[in-house]
N, C-alpha and C positions, 0 to 999 in steps of 0.2 A: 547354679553357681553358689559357693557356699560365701560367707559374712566375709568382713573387715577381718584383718589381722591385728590385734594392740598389741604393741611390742610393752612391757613392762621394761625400763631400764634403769641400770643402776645412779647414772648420771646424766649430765647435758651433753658433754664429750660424746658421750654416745648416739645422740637425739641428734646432735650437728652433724655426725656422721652419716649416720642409716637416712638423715633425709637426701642426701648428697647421691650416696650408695646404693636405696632401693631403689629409683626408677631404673638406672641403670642396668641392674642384676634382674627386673622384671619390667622389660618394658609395658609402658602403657599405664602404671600405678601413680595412683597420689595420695599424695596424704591429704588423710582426713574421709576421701574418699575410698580407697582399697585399703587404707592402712594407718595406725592411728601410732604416734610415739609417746610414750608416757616417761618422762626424767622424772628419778627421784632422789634428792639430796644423799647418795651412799649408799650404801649395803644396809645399813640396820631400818633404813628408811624405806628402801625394796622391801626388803622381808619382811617387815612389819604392815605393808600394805596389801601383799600377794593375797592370801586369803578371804580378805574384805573386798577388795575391789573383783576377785575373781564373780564372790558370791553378789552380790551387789547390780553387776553390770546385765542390764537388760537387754541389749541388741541381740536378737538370736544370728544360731547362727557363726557368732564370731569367735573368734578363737584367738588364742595368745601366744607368744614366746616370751619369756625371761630372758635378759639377757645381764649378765652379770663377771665380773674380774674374778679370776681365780684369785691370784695373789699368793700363788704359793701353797693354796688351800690343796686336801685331800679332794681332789676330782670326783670321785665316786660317790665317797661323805656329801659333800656340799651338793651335788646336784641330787641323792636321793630325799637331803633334804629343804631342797628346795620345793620338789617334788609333791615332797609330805605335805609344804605349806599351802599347794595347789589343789591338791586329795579334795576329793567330795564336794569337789565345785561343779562336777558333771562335766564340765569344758575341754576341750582338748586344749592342751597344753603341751609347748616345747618348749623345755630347756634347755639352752646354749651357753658355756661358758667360757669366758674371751682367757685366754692364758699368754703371759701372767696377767695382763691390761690391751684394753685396747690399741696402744702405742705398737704393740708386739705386729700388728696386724700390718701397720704401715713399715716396721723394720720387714717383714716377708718380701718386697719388692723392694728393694737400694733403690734399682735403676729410676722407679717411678719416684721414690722420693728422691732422690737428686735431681729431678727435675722440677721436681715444684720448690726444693732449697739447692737451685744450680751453686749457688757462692759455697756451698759445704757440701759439696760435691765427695771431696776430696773425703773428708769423716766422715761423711755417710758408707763410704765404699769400705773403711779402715772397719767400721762399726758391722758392718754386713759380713766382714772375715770374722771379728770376735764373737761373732753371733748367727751363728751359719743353720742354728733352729732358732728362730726368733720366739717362740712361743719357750724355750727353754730362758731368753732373756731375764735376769729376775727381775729387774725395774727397767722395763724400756721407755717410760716418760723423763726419767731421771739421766738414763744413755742418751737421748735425743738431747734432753738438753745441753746437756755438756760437749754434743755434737753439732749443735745447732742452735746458736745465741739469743737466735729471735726465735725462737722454739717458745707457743702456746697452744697449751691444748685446746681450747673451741677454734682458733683459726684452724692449725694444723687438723682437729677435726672435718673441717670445711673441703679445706685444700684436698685432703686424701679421700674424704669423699669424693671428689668430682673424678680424680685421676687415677685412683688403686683401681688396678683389671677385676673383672668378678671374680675371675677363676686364678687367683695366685696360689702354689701351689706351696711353697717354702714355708707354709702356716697352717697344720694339721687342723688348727681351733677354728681359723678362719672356714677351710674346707670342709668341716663338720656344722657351721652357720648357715653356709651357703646353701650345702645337698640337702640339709634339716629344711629349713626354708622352701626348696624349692620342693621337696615330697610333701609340707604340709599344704600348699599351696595346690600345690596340684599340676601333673601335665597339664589335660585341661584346662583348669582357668588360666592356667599358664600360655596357654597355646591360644586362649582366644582373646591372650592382653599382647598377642603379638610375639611371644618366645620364640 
């Protein structure tokens, strides 16, 4: 069975999530155990760290994903050099980029988030018609808020971790997180954490 997985990530948003979200998508894992979440204060704070901690980390064996907001960035550009900043760490590395934010991922299911914000039901649904590819959203923290009053990102992190399906389909970025994920992971170890 191969190592731990350390997710590098861009924020906390993200760390509140993936803890919520990984057992779920692999049953049988835990953190710290199967899998480790690393938040880092933004993007220049991520990228500034990928290559030191790559080089750095002694656990064999384990292996990384990046996970990072597009924001509108060139997809291609940013994740070859993301890439680059991984180079020559010997480790296997996956990079995933959430598009345009993490937020995008909970607009890909209305119905789930109107249940966890039943009272704005109603803008959730209206917000789901203006945005029918969520990942094309350009600020979906900024659309939620304005559709969801008590809208904060580390709760609503929380929240949609627990409830978002693994497999939502209305979020390209999302479904390219997931099947990355579950190829680095492996049938396999997958299959003897219970998949």
């Amino acid at each position: 069975m191969s190592g731990r997985v350390i997710f590098l990530l861009e924020e906390p948003s993200m760390k509140t999530f993936l803890l919520e979200f990984l057992p779920r998508l692999i049953p049988g894992w835990q953190h710290e155990r199967d899998f480790l979440l690393l938040a880092h204060e933004g993007k220049s704070d991520l990228e500034a760290s990928i290559a030191r901690k790559l080089k750095a980390w002694r656990e064999p064996q384990v292996r990384f994903v990046i996970v990072r907001d597009n924001d509108n960035a060139d997809c291609l550009a940013l994740k070859r050099r993301l890439l680059a900043l991984a180079s020559g760490s010997g480790r296997e590395v996956l990079v995933r980029l959430v598009c345009q934010e993490l937020e995008a991922w909970y607009l890909a299911d209305t119905q789930t988030l109107s249940k966890v914000y039943p009272d704005c039901a109603a803008a959730i649904r209206r917000l789901g018609k203006r945005f029918p590819n969520p990942d094309a959203c350009p600020k979906p923290s900024a659309s939620l808020k304005q559709a969801i009053a008590c809208f904060q990102k580390t709760d609503a992190a929380r929240r949609m971790g627990k409830a978002l399906p693994v497999q939502t389909a209305r979020s390209a970025s999302l479904q390219a997180f997931v099947t990355g994920l579950e190829r680095l992971v492996g049938k396999d170890t997958a299959s003897q954490r219970g998949v």
